[in-house]
C-alpha positions as a printed NumPy array, in Angstrom:
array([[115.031,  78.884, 101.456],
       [116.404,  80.806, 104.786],
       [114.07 ,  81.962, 107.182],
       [114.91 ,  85.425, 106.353],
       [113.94 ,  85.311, 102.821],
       [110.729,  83.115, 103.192],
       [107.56 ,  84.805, 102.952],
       [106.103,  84.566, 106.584],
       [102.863,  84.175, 107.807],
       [101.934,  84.489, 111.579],
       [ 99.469,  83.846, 113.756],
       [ 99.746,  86.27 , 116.902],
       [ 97.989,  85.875, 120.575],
       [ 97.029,  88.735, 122.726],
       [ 95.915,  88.852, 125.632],
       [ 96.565,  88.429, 129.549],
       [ 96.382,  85.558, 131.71 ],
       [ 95.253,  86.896, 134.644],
       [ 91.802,  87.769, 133.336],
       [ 90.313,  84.913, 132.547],
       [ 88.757,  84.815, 128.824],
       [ 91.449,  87.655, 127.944],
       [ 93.536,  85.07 , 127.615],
       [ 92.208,  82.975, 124.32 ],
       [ 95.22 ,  84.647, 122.469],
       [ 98.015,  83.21 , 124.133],
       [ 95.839,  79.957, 125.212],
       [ 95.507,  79.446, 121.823],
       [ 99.106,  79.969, 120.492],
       [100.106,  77.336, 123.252],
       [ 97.921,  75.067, 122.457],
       [ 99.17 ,  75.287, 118.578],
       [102.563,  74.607, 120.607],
       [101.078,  71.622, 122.727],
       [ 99.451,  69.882, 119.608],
       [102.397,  70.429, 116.866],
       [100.222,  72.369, 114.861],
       [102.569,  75.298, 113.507],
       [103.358,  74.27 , 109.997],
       [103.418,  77.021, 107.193],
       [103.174,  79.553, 109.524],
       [104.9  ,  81.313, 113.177],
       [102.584,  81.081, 116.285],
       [104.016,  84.058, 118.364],
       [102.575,  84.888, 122.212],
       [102.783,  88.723, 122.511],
       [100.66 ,  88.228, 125.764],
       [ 99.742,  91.77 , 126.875],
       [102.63 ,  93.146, 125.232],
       [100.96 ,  94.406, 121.154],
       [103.09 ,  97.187, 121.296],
       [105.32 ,  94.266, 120.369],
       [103.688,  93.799, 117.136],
       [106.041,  96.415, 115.472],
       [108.42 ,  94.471, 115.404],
       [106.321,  92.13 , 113.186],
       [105.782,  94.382, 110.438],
       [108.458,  94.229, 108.383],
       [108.216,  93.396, 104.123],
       [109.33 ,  89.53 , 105.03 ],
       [105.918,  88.945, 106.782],
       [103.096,  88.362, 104.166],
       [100.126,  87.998, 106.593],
       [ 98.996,  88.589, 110.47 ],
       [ 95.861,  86.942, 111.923],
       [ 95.653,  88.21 , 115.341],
       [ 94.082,  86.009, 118.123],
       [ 92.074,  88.177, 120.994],
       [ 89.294,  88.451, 123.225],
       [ 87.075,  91.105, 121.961],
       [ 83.325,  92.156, 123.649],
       [ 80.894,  92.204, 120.436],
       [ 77.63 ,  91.562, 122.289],
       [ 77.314,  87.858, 120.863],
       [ 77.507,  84.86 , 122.824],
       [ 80.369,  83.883, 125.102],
       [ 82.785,  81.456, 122.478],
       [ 81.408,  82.831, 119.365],
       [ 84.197,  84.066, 116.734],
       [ 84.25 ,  86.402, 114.668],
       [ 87.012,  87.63 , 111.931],
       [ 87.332,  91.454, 111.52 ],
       [ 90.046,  94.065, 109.555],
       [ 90.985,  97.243, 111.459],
       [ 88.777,  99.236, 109.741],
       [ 85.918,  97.715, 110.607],
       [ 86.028,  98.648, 113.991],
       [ 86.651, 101.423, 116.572],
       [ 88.024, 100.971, 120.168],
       [ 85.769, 101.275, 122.808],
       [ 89.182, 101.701, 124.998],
       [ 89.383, 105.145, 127.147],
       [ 93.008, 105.299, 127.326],
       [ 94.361, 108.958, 127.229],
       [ 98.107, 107.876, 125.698],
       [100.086, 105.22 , 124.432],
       [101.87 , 103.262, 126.702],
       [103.415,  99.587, 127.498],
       [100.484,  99.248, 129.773],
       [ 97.481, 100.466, 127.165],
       [ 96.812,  97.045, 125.075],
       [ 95.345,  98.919, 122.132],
       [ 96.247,  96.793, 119.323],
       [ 94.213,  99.618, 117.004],
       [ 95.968, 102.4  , 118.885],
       [ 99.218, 100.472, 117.584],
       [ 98.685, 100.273, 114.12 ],
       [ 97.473, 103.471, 113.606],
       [101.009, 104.484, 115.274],
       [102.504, 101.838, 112.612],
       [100.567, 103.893, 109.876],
       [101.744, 107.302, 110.919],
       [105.436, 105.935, 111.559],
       [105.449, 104.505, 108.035],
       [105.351, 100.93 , 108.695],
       [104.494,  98.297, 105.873],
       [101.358,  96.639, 107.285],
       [101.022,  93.491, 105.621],
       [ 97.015,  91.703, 105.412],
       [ 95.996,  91.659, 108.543],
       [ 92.872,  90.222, 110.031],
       [ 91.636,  89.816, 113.703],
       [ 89.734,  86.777, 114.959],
       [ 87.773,  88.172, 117.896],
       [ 86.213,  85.851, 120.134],
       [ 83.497,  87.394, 122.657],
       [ 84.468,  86.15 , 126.588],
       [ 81.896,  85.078, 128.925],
       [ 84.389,  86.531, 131.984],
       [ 87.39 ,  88.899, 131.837],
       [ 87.299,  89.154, 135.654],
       [ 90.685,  88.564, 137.559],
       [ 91.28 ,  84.657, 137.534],
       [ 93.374,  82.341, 135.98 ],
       [ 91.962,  79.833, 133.36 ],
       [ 89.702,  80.063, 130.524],
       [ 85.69 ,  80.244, 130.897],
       [ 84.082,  76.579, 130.284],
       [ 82.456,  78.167, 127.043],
       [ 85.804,  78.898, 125.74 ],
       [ 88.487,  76.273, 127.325],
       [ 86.006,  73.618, 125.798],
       [ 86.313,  74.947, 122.129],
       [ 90.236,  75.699, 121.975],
       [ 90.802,  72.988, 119.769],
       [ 88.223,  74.337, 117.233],
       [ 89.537,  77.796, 117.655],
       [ 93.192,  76.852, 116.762],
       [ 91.438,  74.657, 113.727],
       [ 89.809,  77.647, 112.467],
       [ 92.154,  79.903, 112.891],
       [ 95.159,  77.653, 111.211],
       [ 92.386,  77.262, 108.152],
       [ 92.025,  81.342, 107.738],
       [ 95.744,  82.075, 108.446],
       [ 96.747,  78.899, 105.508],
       [ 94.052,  79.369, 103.769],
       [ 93.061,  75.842, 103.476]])
């Protein structure tokens, strides 16, 4: 079966390196890289680039799971899995832009423009620091393998 006819699942990272927890996304889709761990699915980086993600949506993809930081008012490192619906930005950002990050702003631009959305889920985990820096929190560098195991289990379902 080609690559272009195979029912794709993918497992996207978000986020931005130079702000510490912000970026479990991409961490996480490296370490998938590191460990050899992409099998039945795509591990894609969009860094801070979701707007990105359009280019995702097409009828060949069959599901998204999309790794990010996200504030929730748990515990630094805890994880949570979430639809679009569920939640509401807490983003003031007057446009859409390269530079915005919404990921929700983007889909509901996907929605509007017609795009097939295939399932898509979020796996939020809460940071302890998005503060300028490079490298993950201790909370959150320490549980990256348990993150990628969790989140390779929801995306496969198995």
């Amino acid at each position: 079966m080609s690559i272009s006819s195979a029912r794709s699942r993918l497992l996207i990272g978000l986020g931005n390196y130079c702000a510490s927890d912000d970026a479990i996304g991409p961490r996480l889709i490296e370490h998938i890289a590191e460990k050899g761990l992409e099998k039945g699915f795509r591990a894609i980086d969009l860094s801070g680039n979701p707007l990105n993600l359009l280019s995702y949506l097409e009828p060949a993809t069959a599901r998204i799971l999309i790794v990010d930081c996200a504030r929730m008012g748990r515990k630094p490192g805890s994880c949570v899995f979430f639809k679009a619906n569920d939640v509401k930005t807490q983003k003031r950002l007057p446009g859409m832009s390269t530079h915005e990050g919404d990921v929700l702003k983007i889909l509901d631009l996907a929605e509007q423009m017609k795009y097939r959305i295939p399932p898509l889920e979020f796996m939020g985990i809460e940071p302890q620091s998005t503060e300028s820096g490079i490298g993950l929190s201790q909370p959150l560098e320490s549980r990256l393998p348990e993150y990628a195991a969790i989140a390779v289990k929801k995306l496969c379902g198995g």
